[in-house]
TIBAVO-357596 format. One record per residue (C-alpha): x, y, z. Coordinates in pm, whole numbers, plus 32768, in hexadecimal, padded with zeros to 4 digits. Layout:
BEGIN
XYZ/...
end
This chain:
BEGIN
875D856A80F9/85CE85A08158/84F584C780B9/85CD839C806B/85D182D27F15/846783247E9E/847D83117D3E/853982F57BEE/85B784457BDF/85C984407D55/866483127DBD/87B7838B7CD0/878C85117D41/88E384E87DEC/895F84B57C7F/897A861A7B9D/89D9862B7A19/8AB38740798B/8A8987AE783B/8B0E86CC77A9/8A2C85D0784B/8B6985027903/8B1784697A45/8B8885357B9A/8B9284747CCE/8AE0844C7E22/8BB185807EE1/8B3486977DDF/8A1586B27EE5/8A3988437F30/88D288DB7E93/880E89767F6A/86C2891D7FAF/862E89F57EBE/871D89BC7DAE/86DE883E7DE7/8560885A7DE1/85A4892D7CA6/865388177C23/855587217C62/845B87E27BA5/851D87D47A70/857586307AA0/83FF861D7ADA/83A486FE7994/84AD862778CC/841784DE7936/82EE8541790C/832E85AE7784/840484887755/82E983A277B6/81E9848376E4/82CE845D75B8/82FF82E275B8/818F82AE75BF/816983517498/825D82AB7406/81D881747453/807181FA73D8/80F282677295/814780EF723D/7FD180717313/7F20806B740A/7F2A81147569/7FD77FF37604/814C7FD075D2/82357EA5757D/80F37DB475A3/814A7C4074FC/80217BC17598/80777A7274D1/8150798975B2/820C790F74B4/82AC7A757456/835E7A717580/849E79A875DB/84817A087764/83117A3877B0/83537A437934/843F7B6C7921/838F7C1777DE/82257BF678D9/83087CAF79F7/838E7DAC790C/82147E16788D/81C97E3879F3/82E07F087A5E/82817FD67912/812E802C793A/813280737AA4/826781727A2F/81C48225793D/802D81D37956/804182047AB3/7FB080A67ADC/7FA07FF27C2E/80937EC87C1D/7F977DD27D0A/7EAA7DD87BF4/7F4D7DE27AB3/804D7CDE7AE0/7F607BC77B30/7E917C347A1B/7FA47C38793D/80117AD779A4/7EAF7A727988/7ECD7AF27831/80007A4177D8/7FAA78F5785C/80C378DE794C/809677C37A6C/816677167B6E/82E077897B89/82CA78647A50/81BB793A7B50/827C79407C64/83EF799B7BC7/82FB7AD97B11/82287B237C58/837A7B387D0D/84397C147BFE/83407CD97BC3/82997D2A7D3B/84207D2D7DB3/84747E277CC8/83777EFF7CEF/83927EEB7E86/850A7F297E54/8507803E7D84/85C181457E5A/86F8803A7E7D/86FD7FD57D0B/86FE812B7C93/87E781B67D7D/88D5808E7CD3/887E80D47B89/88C682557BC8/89F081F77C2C/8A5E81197AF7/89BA81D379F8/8A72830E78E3/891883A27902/884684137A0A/8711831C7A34/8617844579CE/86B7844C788B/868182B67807/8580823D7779/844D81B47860/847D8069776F/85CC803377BB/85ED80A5794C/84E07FAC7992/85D27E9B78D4/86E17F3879BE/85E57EF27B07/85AD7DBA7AB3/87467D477A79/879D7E137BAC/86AD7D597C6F/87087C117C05/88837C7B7C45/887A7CDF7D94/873C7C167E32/86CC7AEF7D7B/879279997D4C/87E779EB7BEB/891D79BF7B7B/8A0B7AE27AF9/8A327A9779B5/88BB7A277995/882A7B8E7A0F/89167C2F7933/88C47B5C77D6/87737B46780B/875E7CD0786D/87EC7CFF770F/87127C237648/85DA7CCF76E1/86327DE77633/86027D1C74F5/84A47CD6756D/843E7DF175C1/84B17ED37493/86007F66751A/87117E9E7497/87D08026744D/87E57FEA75C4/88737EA275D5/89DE7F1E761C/896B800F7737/88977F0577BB/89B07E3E77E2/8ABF7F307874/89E47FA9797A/899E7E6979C2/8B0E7DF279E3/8B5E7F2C7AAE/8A1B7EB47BA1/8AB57D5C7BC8/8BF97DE57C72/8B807DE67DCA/8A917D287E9F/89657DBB7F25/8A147DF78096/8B3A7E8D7FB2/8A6B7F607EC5/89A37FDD8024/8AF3804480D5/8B6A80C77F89/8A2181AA7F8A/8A2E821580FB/8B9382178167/8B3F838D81BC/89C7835F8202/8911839A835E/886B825F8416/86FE82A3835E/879D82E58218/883A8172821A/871280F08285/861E816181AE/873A8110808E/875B7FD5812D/85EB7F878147/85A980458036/8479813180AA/8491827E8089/852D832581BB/842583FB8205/835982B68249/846B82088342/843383538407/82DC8327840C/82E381AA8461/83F282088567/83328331861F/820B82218612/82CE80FE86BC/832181FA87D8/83F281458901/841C80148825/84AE80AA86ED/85FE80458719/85C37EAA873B/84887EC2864D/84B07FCD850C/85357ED2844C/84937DE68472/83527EDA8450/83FC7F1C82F4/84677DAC82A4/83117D6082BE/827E7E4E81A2/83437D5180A7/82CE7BF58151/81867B898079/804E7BA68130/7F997A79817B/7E297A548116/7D187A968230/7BBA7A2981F6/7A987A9F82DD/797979DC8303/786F7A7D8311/778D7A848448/763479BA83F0/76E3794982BA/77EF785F831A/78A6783E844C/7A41787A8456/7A4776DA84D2/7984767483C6/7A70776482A3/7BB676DB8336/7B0675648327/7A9B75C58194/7BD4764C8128/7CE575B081F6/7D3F76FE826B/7D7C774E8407/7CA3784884C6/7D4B79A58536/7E0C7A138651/7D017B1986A0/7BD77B2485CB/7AB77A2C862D/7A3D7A5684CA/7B9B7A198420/7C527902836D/7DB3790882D2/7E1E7885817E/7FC6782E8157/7F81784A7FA5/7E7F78017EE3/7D4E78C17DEB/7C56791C7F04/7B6F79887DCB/7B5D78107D94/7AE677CB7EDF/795F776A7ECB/790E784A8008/79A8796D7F76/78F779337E4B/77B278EE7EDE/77D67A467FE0/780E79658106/795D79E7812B/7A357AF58088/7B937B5A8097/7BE17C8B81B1/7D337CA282AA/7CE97C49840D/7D0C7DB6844A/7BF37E0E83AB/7B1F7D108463/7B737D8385B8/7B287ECB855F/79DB7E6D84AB/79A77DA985DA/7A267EA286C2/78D57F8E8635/77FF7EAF865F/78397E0E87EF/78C97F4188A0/77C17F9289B6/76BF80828984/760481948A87/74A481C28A5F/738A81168984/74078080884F/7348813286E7/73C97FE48614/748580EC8514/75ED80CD84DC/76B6816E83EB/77F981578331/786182C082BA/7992826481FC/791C80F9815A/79A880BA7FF2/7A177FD57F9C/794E7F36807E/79FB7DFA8149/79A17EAF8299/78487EFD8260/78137D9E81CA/78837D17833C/77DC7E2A840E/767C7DCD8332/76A07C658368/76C47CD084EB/75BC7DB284C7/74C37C928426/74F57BB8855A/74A17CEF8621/735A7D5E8555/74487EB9850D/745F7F8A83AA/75A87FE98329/75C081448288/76F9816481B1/7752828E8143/786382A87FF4/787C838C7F2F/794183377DDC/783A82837D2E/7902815B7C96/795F81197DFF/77E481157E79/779D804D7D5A/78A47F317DFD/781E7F787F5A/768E7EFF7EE6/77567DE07E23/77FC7DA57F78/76C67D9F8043/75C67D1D7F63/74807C4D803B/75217D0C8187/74847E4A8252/75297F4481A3/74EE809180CB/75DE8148803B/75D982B18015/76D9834D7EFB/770B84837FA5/7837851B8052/785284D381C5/78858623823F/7746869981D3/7666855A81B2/755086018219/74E684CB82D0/742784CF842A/74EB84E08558/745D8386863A/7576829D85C8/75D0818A870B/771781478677/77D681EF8558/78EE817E84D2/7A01827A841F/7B2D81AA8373/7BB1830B82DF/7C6C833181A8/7DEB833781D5/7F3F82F7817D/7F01818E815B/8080814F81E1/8010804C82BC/7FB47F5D8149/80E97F9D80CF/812C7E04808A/800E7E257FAB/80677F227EE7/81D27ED77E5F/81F780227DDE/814F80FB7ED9/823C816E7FAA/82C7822C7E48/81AE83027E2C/812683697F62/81B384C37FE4/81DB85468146/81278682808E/7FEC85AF8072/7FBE85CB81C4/7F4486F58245/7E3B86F08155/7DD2857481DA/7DDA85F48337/7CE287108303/7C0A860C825C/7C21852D837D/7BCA861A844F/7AB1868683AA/79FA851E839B/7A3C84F584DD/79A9860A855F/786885D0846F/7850845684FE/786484D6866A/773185C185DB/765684998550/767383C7867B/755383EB8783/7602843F88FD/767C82DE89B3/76C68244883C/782781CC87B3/78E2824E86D5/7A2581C9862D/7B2282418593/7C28815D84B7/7D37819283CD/7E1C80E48311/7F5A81A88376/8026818984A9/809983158445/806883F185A7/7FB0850B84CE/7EAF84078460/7E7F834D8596/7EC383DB86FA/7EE9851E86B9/7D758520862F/7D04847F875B/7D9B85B78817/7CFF86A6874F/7BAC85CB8756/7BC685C388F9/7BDD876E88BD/7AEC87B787B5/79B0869A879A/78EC860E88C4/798C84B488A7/7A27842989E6/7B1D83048996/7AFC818D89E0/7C0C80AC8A56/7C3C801388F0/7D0C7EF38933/7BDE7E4A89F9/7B617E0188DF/7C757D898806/7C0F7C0B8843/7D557C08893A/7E587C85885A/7F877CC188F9/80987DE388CD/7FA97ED08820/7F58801A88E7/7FB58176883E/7F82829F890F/7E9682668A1B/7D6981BC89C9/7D908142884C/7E12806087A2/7F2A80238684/7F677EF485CC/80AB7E77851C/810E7D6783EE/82437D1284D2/81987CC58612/80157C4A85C9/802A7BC3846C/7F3B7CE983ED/7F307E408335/7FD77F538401/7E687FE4848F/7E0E80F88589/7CAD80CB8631/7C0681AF8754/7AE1817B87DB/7A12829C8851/78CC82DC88F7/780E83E888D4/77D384CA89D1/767D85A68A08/773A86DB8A01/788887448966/79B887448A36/7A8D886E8A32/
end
């Protein structure tokens, strides 16, 4: 099965309808590749319509936003009616869950354990999304492509409670069924509630050896972990050597809750005096970092004031990593950033740069993200160019150039519940020409004997080694022994000379970093 549970209509492809729409079961697996693909087109056509036809439904009867009760009385369960908007509008608005859901319980008021029951219903379901529609596949008369976005997302939400939170039985189911009240299905109170029934059979461990009693070892665990299996395999090929003790764990970790890093910024505040100001501890790693176990860091007075700002430790090694690796030659006091929105990076590398009497350059070229890069880096050395970076048409004398490419983003995967849904391994061929293609134009704009670096947020071998390979082959960039400057982090060498980070062993995103320097004359 290539590609794992990725999806809605995915994540229940094992499951076919006749005509008569009766549910077939897990062994009627025997289309060939084309005739599944085929088949996919036509779930992803029918969704699609289906979602196009309830909005305009719901806009017949007002307004563009569905089932909204914005008054808190109106709703009997506000906790689980928040979760179910969330799950909603990410389904059919395409809307990214880390943003809407604690904008919606903004909206709604919710505090205290009410916001943590609906953070955890609604960012589990979302992150579990391959294992809870595999179930509900599995329980359903219909195929999932064929029920109404309103009433799957009530499914999510009751499956999720049924197999991972400690909610009892009868509880999920009940209050599964009322939601439909709320939301303006109660026609699908009765389906609600026999799915639901069906779901609360088996266990999770059950309803996974249920699902993979014939399965292959990456098939159970991306079910298992649910990530799409296309994404174990790239985690595994990653991990190398040390797959076997650490792939789960590696996945595992893209569910744990990220804690908040601060970095103090350099001439601002120091990471001693942030930790003393808001009772957090200084990083493993970063000499500009401090760590936060919960709390708003918005309401922090040194974020507010521009002292500090949120960014993963990650990040500030890398940022940091631009800015100290050793230079050959006279030093011009021009840096540059070529990929800089939204702008923590270049924020970090400026505040370096200050200290040093350097300039940033920072070169973005969607213009709302420039616009947050000069809100980023207000009263620091910086200009930013909206242009694209493979033609910036910028002079080549840069000392040190950093190039934190576009990518996958699999290695932020815990920050994005429902990420790992959308992304594609089609998206990226495209990414790596891309990458390539910035990385040769920062090796162009930095002067012989400067640094450049190259960072990603992806631990995939296409995005990360491999383009170090090709960069050895093709640019005049000669690679640095990364890990030196990694601020003695331990465990984190990919390939020969970089370096690739990991939730599971150093507490940050799952980064790539390789420093290069810049030779006089290309190396073929």
């Amino acid at each position: 099965m290539s590609g794992g549970f990725r999806s809605r209509s995915e994540s229940a492809r094992h499951l076919k309808s006749d005509a008569k729409g009766t549910k077939q079961t897990p062994s009627n697996r025997g289309a060939s590749h084309s005739d599944r693909k085929a088949q996919q087109q036509r779930r992803n056509r029918q969704r699609n319509d289906n979602n196009k036809r309830h909005q305009r439904q719901q806009g017949s009867s007002g307004g563009n936003k569905p089932n909204r009760k914005p008054a808190r009385e109106h709703h009997r369960d506000l906790p689980r009616y928040v979760a179910w908007q969330a799950l909603f509008r990410v389904d059919t608005e395409n809307a990214f869950g880390n943003i809407i859901l604690p904008s919606l319980m903004k909206e709604y008021g919710l505090s205290g354990r009410d916001a943590a029951f609906t953070t955890e219903l609604g960012y589990g379901s979302l992150r579990a999304q391959g294992l809870v529609d595999a179930v509900i596949g599995e329980c359903s008369s219909r195929p999932l492509e064929a029920i109404d976005p309103a009433v799957i997302a009530v499914l999510r939400l009751g499956t999720y409670q049924l197999l991972r939170m400690r909610v009892g039985n009868h509880a999920a189911v009940n209050t599964s069924v009322d939601l439909c009240q709320e939301v303006d299905k109660p026609k699908a109170k009765g389906f609600v509630n026999a799915v639901l029934h069906s779901v609360a059979q088996r266990t999770e461990s059950e309803w996974i050896d249920h699902l993979t009693k014939n399965a292959d070892p990456f098939e159970r665990m991306a079910l298992a972990t649910a990530h799409p299996e296309w994404i174990v395999k790239v985690f595994r090929d990653s991990l190398g050597d040390y797959a076997i003790s650490e792939l789960s764990d590696a996945l595992i970790a893209d569910d744990a809750r990220p804690r908040v890093h601060l970095v103090a910024r350099p001439g601002e505040i120091t990471a001693e005096e942030l930790a003393l100001v808001t009772g957090g501890e200084q990083t493993s790693y970063s000499p500009y970092g401090v760590v936060l176990e919960e709390g708003d860091p918005g309401a922090i007075p040194a974020v507010r004031e521009g002292m500090a700002a949120v960014q993963d430790e990650g990040s500030q090694l890398i940022a940091r990593a631009a800015a100290e690796a050793p230079l050959e030659g006279d030093e011009t006091g021009q840096w540059l950033d070529l990929c800089a929105g939204p702008g923590g990076k270049t924020a970090l590398m400026a505040c370096l740069a200050r200290i040093d009497g350097a300039h940033v350059d920072a070169v973005e070229p969607v213009p709302h993200r420039a616009r947050l890069v000069e809100k980023t880096t207000t009263g620091l050395p910086v200009t930013v160019h909206t242009v694209d970076g493979r033609q910036s048409g910028l002079e080549a004398h840069y000392d040190r150039t950093l190039v934190d490419a576009p990518c996958t983003g699999l290695g932020a995967l815990r920050r994005r519940p429902e990420a790992r849904w959308r992304k594609s391994p089609d998206d990226v061929p495209e990414l790596v020409t891309l990458q390539r293609e910035l990385l040769a134009a920062g090796a162009e704009l930095t002067r012989p004997g400067g640094i450049v670096v190259y960072s990603t947020c992806s631990p995939h071998l296409e995005e990360t080694v491999k383009i170090v390979d090709w960069a050895e082959k093709n640019c005049p960039l000669q690679p640095l022994d990364t890990v030196d400057y990694m601020c003695g982090m331990q465990h984190c060498r990919a390939g020969e000379n970089a370096v690739q980070m990991w939730p599971h062993r150093h507490g940050t995103d799952a980064m790539f970093v390789q420093i290069f320097r810049r030779s006089a004359t290309p190396e073929r």
